[in-house]
BAVEX-366796 format. One line per 3 residues: their letters; for each residue x, y, z of N, C-alpha, C. Coordinates in steps of 0.02 Angstrom, whole numbers. Example, Ala and Ser with C-alpha at 12.3 -4.5 7.8 and 13.67 -1.06 7.14 Angstrom:
% BAVEX-366796
as	660/-284/390/615/-225/390/660/-165/390 | 642/-112/354/684/-53/357/645/2/394
***
This chain:
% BAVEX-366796
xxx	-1198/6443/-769/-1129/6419/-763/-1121/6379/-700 | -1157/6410/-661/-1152/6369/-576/-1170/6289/-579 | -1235/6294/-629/-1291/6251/-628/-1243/6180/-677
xxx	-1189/6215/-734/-1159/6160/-763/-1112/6135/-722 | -1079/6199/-682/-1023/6163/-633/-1031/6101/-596 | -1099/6114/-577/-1141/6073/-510/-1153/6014/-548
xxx	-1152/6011/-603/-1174/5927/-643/-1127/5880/-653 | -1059/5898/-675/-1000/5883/-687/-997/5847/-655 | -988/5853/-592/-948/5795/-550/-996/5732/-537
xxx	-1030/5742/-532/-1098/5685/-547/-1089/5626/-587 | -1066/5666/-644/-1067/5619/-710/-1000/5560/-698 | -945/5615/-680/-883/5567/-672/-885/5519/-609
xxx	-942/5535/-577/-925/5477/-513/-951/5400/-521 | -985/5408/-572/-1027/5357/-605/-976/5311/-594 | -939/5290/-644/-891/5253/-659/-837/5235/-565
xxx	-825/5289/-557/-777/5282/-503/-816/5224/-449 | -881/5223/-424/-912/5191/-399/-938/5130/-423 | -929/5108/-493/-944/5054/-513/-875/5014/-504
xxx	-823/5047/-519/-766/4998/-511/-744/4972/-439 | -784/5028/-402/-751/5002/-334/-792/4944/-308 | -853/4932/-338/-897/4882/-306/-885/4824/-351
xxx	-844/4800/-397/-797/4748/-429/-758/4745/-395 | -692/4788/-374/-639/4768/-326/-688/4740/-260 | -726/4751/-252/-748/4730/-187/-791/4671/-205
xxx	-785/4632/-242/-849/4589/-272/-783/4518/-268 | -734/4547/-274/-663/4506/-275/-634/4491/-240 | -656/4515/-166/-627/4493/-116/-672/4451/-91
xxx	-636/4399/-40/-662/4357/-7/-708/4371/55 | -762/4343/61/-827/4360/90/-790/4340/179 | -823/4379/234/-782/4366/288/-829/4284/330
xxx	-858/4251/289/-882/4174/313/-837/4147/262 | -816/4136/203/-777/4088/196/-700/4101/229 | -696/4169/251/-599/4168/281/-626/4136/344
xxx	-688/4147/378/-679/4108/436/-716/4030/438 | -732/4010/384/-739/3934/362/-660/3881/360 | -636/3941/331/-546/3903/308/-502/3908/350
xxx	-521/3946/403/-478/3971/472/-509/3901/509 | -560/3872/507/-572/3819/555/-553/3786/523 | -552/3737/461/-532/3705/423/-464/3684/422
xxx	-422/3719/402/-352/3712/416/-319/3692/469 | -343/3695/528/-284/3642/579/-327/3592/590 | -375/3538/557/-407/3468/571/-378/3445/551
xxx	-347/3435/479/-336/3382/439/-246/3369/472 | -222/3386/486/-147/3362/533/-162/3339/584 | -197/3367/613/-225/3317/688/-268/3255/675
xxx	-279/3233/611/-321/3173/606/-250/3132/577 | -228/3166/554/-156/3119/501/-115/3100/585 | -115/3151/597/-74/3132/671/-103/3065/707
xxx	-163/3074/713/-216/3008/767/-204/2967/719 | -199/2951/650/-198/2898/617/-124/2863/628 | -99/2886/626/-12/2871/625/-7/2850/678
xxx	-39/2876/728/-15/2848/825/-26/2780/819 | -103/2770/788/-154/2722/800/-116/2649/743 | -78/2675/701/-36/2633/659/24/2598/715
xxx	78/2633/735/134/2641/749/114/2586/812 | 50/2594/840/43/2581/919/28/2483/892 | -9/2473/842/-54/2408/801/24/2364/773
xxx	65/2381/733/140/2357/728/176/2357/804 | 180/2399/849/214/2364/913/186/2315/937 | 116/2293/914/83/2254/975/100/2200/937
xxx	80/2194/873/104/2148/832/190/2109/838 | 230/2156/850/292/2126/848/309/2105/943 | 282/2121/963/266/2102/1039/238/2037/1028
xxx	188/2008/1009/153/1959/1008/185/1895/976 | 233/1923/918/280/1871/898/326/1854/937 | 352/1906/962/406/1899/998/392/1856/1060
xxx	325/1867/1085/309/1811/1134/302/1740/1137 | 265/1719/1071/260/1668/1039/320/1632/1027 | 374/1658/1007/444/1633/1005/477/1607/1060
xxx	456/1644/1127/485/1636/1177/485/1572/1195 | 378/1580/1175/329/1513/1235/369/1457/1188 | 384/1470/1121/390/1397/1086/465/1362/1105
xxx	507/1398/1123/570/1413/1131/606/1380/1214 | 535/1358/1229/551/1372/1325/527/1303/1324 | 551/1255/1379/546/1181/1390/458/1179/1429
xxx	415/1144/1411/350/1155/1443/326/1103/1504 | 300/1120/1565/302/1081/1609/227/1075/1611 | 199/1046/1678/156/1021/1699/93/1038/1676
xxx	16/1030/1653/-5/1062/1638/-69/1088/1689 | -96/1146/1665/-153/1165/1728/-182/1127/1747 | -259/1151/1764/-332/1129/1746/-362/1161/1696
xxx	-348/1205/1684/-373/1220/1605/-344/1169/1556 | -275/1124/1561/-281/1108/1505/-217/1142/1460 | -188/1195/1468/-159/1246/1448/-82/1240/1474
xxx	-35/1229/1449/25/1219/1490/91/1283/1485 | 75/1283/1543/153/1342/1563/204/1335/1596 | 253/1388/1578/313/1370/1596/332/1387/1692
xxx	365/1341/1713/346/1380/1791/391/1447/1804 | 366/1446/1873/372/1528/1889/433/1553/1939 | 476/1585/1948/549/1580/1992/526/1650/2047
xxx	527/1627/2086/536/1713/2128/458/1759/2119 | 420/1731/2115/370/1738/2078/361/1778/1998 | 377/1792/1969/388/1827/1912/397/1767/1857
xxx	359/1750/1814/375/1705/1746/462/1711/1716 | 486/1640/1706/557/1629/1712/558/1574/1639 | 613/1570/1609/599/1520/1571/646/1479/1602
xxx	626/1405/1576/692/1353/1614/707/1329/1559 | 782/1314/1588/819/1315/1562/840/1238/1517 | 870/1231/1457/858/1181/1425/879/1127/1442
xxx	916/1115/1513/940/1042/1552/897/996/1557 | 858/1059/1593/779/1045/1665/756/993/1614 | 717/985/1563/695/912/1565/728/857/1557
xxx	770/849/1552/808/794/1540/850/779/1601 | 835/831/1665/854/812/1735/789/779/1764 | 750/802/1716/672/793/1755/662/707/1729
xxx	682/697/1679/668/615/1652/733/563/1684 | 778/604/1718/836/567/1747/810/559/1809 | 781/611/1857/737/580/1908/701/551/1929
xxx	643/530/1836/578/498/1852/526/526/1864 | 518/579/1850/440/631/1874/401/622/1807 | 333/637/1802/304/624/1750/286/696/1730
xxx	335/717/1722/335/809/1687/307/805/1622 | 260/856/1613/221/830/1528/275/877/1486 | 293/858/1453/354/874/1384/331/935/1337
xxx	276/866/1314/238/908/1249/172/866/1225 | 127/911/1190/90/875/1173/86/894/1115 | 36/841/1076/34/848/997/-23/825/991
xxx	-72/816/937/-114/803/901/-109/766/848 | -129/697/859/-144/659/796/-209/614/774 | -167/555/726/-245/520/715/-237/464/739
xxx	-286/421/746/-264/332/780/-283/289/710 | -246/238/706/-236/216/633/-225/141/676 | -237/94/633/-229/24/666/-147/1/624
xxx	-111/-40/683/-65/-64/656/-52/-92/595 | -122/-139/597/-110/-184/554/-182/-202/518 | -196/-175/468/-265/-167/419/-245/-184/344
xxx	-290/-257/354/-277/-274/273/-346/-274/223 | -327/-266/143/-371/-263/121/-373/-324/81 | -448/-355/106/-450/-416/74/-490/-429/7
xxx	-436/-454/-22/-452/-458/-109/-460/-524/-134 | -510/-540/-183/-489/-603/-199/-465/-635/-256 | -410/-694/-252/-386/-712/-282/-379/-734/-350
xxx	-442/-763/-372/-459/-774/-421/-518/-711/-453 | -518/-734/-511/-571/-707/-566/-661/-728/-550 | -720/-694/-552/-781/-732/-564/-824/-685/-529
xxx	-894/-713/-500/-927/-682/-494/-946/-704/-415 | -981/-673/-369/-974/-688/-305/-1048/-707/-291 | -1027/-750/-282/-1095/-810/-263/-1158/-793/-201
xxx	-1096/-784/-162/-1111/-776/-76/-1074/-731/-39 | -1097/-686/3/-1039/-627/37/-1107/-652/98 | -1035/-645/155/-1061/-630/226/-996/-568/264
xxx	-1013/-531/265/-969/-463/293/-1026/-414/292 | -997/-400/366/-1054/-336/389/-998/-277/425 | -1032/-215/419/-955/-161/436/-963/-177/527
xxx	-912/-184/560/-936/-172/625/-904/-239/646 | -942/-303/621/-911/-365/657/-855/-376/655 | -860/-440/717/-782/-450/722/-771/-521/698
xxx	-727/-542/661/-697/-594/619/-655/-644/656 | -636/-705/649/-602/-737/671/-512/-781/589 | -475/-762/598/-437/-798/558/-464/-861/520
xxx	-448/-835/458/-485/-914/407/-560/-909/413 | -603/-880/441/-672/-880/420/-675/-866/349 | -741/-892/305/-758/-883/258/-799/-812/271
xxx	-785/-753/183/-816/-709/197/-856/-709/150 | -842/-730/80/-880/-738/28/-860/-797/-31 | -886/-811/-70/-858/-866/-118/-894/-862/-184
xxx	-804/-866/-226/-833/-857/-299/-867/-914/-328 | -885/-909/-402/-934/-953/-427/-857/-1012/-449 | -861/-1093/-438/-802/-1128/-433/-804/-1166/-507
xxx	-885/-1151/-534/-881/-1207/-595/-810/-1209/-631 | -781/-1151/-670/-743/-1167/-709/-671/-1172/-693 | -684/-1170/-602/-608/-1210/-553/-603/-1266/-560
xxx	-672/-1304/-556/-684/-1360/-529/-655/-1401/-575 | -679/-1391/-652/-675/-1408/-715/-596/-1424/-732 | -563/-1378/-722/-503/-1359/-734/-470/-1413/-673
xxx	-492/-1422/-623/-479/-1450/-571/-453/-1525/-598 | -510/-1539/-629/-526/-1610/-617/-475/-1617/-712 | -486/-1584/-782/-446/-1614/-802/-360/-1627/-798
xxx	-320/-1568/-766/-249/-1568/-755/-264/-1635/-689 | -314/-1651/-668/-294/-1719/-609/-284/-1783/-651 | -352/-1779/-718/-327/-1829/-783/-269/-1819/-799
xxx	-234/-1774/-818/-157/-1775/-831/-121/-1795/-808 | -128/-1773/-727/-65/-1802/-701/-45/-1881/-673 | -133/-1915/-678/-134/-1997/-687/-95/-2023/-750
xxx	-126/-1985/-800/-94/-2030/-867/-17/-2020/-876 | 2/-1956/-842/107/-1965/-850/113/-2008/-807 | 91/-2029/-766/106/-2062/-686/109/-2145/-706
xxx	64/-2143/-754/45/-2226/-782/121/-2214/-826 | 136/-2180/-873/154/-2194/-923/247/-2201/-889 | 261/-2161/-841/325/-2172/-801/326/-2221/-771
xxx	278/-2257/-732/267/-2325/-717/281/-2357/-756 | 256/-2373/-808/265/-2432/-877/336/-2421/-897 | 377/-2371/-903/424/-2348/-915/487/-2389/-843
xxx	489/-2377/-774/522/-2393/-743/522/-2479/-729 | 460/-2488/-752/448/-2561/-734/506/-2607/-804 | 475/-2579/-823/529/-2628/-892/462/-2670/-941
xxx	503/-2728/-977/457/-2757/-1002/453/-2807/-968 | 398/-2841/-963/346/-2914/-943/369/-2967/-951 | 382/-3005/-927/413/-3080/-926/374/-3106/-985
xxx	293/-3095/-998/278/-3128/-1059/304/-3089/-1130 | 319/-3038/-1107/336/-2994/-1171/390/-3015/-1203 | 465/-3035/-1145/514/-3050/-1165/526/-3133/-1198
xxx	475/-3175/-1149/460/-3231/-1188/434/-3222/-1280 | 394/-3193/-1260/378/-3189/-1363/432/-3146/-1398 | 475/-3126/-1383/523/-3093/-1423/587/-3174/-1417
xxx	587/-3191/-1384/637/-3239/-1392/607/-3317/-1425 | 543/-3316/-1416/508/-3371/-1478/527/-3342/-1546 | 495/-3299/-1560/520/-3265/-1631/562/-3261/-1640
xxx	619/-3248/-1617/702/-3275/-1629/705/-3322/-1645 | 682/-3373/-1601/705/-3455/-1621/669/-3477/-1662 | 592/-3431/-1691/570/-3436/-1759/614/-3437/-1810
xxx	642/-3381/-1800/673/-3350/-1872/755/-3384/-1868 | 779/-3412/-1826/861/-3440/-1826/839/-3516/-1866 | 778/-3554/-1850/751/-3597/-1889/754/-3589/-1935
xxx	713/-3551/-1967/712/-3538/-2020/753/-3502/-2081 | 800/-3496/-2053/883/-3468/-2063/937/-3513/-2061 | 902/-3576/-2034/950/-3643/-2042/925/-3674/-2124
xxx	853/-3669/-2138/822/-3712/-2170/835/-3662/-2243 | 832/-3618/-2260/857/-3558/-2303/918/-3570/-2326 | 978/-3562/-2263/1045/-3573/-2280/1072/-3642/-2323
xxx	1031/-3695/-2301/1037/-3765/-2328/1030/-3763/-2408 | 958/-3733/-2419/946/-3716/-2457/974/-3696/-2524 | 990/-3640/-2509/1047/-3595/-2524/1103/-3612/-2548
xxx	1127/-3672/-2512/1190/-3711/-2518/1171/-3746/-2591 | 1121/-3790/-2594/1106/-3846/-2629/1084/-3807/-2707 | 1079/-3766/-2701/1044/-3727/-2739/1108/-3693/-2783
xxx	1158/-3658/-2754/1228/-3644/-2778/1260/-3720/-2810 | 1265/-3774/-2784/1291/-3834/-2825/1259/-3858/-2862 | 1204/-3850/-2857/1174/-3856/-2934/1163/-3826/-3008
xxx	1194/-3753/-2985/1213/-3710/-3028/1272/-3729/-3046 | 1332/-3740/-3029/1386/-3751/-3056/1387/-3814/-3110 | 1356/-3858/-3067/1322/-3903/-3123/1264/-3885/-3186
xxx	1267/-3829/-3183/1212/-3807/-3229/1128/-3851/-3230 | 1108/-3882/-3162/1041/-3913/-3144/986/-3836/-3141 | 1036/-3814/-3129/990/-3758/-3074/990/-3676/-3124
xxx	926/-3661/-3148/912/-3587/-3162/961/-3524/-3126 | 960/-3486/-3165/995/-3431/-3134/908/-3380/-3082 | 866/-3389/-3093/812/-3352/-3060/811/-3392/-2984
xxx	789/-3459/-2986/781/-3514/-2951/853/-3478/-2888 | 924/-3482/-2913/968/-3464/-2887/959/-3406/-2849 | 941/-3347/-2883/920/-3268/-2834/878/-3266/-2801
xxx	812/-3297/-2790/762/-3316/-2730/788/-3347/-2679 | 829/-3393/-2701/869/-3451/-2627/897/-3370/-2604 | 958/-3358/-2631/993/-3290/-2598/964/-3253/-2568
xxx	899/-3219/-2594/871/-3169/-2582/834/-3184/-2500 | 814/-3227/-2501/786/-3267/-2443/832/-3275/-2397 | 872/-3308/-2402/915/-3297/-2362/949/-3260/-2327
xxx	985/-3202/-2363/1005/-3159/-2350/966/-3111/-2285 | 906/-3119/-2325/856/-3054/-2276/816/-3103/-2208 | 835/-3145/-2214/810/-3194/-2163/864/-3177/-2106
xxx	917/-3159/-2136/1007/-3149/-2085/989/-3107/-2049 | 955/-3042/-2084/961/-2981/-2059/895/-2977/-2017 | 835/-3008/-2048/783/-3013/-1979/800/-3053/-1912
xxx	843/-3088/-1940/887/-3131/-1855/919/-3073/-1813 | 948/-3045/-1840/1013/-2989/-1799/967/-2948/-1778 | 895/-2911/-1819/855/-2857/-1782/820/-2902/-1728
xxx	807/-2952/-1733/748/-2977/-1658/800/-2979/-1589 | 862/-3014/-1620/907/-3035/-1577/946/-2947/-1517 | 916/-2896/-1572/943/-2856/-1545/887/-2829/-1506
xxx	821/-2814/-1528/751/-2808/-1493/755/-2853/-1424 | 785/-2914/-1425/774/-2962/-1352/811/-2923/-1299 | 861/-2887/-1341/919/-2875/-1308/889/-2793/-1257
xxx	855/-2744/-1301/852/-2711/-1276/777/-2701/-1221 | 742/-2749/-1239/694/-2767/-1176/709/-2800/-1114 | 781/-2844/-1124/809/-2848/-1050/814/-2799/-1021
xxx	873/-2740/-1076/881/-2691/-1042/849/-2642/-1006 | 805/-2633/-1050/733/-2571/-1036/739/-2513/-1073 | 706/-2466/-1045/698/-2413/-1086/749/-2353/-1066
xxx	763/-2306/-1104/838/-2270/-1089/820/-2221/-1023 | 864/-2219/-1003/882/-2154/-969/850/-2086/-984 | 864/-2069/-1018/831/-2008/-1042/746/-2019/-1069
xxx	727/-2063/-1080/663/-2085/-1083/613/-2078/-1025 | 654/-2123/-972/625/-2090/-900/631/-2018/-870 | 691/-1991/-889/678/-1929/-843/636/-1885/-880
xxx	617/-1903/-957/562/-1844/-983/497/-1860/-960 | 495/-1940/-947/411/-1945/-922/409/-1930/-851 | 461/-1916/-814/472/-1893/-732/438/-1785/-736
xxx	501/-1797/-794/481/-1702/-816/402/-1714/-793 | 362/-1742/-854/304/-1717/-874/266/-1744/-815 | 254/-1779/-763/248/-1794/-715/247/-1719/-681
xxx	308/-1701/-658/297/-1652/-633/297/-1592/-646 | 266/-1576/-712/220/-1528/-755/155/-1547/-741 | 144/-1605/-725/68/-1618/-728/53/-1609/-674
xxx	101/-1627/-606/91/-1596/-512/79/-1523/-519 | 143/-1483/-564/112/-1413/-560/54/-1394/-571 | 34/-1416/-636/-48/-1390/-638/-84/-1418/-595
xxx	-106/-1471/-579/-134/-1481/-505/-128/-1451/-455 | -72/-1423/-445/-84/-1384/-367/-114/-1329/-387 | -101/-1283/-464/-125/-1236/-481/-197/-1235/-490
xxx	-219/-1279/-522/-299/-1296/-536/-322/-1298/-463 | -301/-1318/-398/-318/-1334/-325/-298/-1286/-304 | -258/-1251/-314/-265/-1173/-268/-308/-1146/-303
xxx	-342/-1151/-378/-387/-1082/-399/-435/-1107/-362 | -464/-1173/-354/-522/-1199/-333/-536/-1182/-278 | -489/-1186/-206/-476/-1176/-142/-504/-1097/-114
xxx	-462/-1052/-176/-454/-988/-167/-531/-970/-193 | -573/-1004/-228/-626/-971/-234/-667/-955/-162 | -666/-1000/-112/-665/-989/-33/-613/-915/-22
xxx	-650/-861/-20/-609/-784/22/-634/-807/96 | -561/-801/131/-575/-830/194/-547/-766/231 | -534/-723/287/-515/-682/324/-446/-684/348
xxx	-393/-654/315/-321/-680/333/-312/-655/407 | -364/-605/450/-316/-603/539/-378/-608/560 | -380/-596/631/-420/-581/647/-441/-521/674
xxx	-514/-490/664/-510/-411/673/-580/-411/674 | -598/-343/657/-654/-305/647/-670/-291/591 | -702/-297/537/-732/-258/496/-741/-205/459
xxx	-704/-143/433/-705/-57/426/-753/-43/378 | -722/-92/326/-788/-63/265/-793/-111/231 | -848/-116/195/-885/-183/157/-862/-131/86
xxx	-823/-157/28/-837/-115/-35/-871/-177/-103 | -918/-227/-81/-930/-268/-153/-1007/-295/-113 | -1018/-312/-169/-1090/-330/-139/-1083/-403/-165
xxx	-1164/-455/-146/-1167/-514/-180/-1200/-520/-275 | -1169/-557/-297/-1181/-530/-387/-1136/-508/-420 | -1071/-461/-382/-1042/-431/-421/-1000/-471/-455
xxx	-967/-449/-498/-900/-493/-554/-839/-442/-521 | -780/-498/-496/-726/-466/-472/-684/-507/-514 | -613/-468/-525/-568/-462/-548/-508/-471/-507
xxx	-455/-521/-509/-396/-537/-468/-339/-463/-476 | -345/-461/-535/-273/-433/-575/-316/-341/-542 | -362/-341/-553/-378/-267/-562/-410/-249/-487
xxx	-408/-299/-419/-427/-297/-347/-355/-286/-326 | -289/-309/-361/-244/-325/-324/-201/-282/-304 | -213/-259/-244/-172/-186/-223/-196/-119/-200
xxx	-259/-104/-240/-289/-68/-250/-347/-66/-214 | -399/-91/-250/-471/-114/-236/-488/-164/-183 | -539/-178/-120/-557/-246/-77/-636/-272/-89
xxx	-634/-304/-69/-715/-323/-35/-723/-317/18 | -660/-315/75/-675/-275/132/-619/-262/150 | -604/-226/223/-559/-178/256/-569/-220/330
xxx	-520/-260/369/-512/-289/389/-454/-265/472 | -467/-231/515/-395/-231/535/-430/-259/633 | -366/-250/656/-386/-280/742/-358/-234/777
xxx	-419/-200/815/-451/-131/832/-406/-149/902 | -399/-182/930/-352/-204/1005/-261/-165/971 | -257/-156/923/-177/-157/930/-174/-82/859
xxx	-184/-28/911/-204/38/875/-155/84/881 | -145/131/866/-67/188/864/-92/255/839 | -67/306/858/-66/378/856/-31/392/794
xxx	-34/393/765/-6/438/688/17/531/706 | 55/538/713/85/600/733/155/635/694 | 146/697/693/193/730/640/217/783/689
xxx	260/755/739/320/805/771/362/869/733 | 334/920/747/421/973/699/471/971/745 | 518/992/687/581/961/727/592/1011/790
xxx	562/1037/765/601/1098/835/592/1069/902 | 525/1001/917/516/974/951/517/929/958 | 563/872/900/582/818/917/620/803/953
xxx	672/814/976/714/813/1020/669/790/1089 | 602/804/1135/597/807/1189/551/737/1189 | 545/690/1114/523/641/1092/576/557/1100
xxx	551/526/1121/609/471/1106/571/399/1106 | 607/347/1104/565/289/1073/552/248/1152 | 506/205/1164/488/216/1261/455/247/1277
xxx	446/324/1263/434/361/1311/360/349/1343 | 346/381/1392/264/368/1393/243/411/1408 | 164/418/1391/122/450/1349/58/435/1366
xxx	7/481/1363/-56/486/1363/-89/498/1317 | -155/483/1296/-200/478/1242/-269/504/1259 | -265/543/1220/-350/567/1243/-381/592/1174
xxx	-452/543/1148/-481/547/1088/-521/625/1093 | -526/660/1071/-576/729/1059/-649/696/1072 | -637/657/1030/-708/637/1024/-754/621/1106
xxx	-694/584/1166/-709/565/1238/-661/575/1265 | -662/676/1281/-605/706/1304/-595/678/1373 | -630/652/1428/-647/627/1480/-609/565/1477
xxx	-605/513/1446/-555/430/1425/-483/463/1406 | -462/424/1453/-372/440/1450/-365/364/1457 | -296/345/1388/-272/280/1363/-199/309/1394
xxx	-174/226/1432/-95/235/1431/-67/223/1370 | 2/257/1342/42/248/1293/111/247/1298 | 155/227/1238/215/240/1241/228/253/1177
xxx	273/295/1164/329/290/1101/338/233/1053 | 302/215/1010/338/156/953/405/173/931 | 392/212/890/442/224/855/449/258/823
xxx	497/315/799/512/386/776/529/346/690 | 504/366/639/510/348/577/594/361/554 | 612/315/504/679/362/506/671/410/412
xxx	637/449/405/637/484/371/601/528/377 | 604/599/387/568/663/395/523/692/342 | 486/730/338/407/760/300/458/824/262
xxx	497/837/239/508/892/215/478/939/183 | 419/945/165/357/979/171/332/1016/239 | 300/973/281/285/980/346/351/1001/413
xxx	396/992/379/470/998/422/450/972/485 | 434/913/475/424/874/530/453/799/551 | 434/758/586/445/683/595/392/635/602
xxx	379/590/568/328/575/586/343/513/647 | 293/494/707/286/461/765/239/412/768 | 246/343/781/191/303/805/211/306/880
xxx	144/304/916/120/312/990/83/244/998 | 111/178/1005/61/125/1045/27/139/1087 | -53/101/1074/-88/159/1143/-129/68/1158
xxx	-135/70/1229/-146/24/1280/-217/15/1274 | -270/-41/1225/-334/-33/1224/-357/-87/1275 | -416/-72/1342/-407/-130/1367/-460/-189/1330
xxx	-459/-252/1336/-495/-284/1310/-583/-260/1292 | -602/-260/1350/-685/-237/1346/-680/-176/1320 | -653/-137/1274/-671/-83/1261/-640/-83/1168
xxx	-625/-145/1154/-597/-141/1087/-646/-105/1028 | -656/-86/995/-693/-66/929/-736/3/965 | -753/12/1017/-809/65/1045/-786/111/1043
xxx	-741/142/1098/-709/220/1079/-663/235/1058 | -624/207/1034/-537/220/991/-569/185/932 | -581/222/872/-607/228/815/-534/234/764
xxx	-525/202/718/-474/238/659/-492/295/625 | -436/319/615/-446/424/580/-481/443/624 | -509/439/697/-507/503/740/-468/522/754
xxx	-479/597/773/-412/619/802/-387/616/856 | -333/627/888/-323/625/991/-262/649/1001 | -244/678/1057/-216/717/1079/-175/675/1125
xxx	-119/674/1114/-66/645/1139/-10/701/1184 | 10/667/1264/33/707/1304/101/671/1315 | 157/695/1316/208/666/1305/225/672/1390
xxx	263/632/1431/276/640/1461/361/620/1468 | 400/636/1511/487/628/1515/486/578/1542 | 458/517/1576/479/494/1606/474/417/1536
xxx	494/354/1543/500/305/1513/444/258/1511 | 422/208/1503/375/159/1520/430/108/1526 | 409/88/1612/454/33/1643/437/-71/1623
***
């Protein structure tokens, strides 16, 4: 009995000890509570450093605009040696001045630099030379680079079928020229002589008819005379009357001459026939392409051989690019915010990028009168001062250069 007592409890603990090592299989191991205990306060302290590092990147940013506004905002004076221009300084501490100061500064005459800008140099005056007529180009002399003189020949079309054309409208305008001549002159003293013989032909013979005629009727009444015999005398007669009155009137109108309106149509055609002559002589002339200024050279676009076209060169297309490198200008696109410190006069300095070292005197041409509304700008020509010995070498067209405005005028 002892021995069953003593077994009993054995049996039931079985179970009791299996369940407790499940509840304990379910709890959390003491490395991951202290994995998640470190874990848990990083991730706020990184959100935190991120946010500072945000908050701090937007102030600097709106700082930096805000500066930019200022510098653009503030009248700009003299510039360093860097090159770099700032506003001056009051009490020592950076000051802005105030928006009078330049325009006291250009009432005194100081050469305070304003503003500067950036543009291109473009020649005043660049033509493209096209030629006039139709054909094929015989001869070209143009090279990029040289310099030209007004009216030089540059190339010349083929003239045969100018020449041609030339020479028959010059036959034309001889033969109206004869024929208005013969016309103003009248008729010929011998001309008018044989019209008035033939008159006194035919009044003769208009005496000798009529007689006729007569003798010829009284013999009819007497019944001598045929009735046929009778209508030939008449007939003769009669038409003999009427060839008298047409000569007599023919004499008449070769005194007079030829009408009025006779001459001014052979005058017309006369000068229908001058028109085509000058026209046939300008195509001929114009086959000579001669250099309308004088300049430099930019670009050659035709070679010798080619077939050019008047109608389809005209406007558009050249055989060359022609302009005079002495009389050059700044192409510049002012915004308005800084037109105002711009005016027409003013003077100005020039300095190509290309020979930051060469400084050109300038002035103000002239402020366009219509604005870029795109660009919200103005556009500016800058005359710039080339001296002779230096024409075509370093002031190039479409480089760029940097233009320094200064307040004061060019005297």
């Amino acid at each position: 009995m002892n021995d069953r007592a003593s077994e009993q409890p054995s049996v039931g603990a079985a179970p009791i000890e299996n369940l407790g090592a499940r509840v304990r299989s379910l709890r959390l191991t003491e490395d991951l509570k202290s994995t998640s205990n470190l874990r848990s306060p990083v991730i706020p302290w990184v959100l935190c450093v991120l946010l500072t590092m945000l908050t701090g990147w937007l102030a600097y940013r709106q700082w930096a605009a805000d500066g930019a506004r200022r510098v653009s905002s503030e009248p700009i004076a003299v510039g360093t040696n860097s090159g770099r221009l700032k506003a001056p300084a009051s009490a020592g501490q950076d000051a802005p001045l105030e928006p009078n100061l330049v325009s006291d500064r250009a009432e005194n005459g100081s050469n305070a630099v304003v503003l500067e800008s950036k543009g291109y140099i473009v020649p005043r005056n660049q033509v493209l030379v096209s030629p006039q007529v139709s054909g094929r180009i015989i001869r070209l002399d143009v090279e990029e680079g040289s310099r030209v003189e007004q009216g030089r020949v540059l190339a010349e079309v083929d003239p045969t079928e100018y020449r041609a054309e030339s020479q028959r409208v010059n036959a034309m305008l001889d033969r109206a020229r004869q024929e208005l001549q013969e016309l103003e002159r009248g008729a010929r003293p011998q001309e008018l002589s044989q019209a008035e013989a033939e008159l006194q032909e035919n009044e003769i013979k208009l005496n000798q008819l009529e007689g006729e005629f007569g003798r010829l009727s009284q013999l009819r009444t007497r019944g001598l005379a045929t009735e046929s015999e009778f209508d030939v005398a008449e007939s003769n007669f009669r038409s003999t009357v009427r060839r008298v009155e047409r000569l007599r009137l023919a004499l008449e109108l070769l005194r007079e001459g030829p009408r009025a309106e006779r001459i001014a149509a052979a005058r017309a055609t006369v000068a229908q026939a001058e028109a085509d002559q000058a026209k046939a002589n300008w195509k001929l002339e114009n086959c000579s392409i001669r250099a309308p200024i004088s300049g430099t050279i930019l670009k050659k676009n035709a070679e010798e051989g080619n077939l050019v076209n008047a109608i389809a060169f005209n406007g558009s297309f050249s055989i060359c690019d022609i302009a005079d490198l002495s009389d050059l200008e700044v192409e510049l696109n002012i915004q308005e915010r800084d037109v105002s410190r711009v005016f027409a006069g003013q003077r100005c300095s020039v300095r190509c990028e290309a020979y930051p070292k060469r400084s050109y005197e300038a002035r103000v041409s002239r402020l366009m009168p219509i604005a870029d509304r795109a660009k919200g700008a103005i556009p500016v020509r800058v005359k710039v001062v080339v001296p002779a010995d230096e024409e075509g070498v370093y002031l190039k067209p479409e480089m760029s250069a940097i233009v320094t405005f200064f307040s004061s005028t060019v005297k």
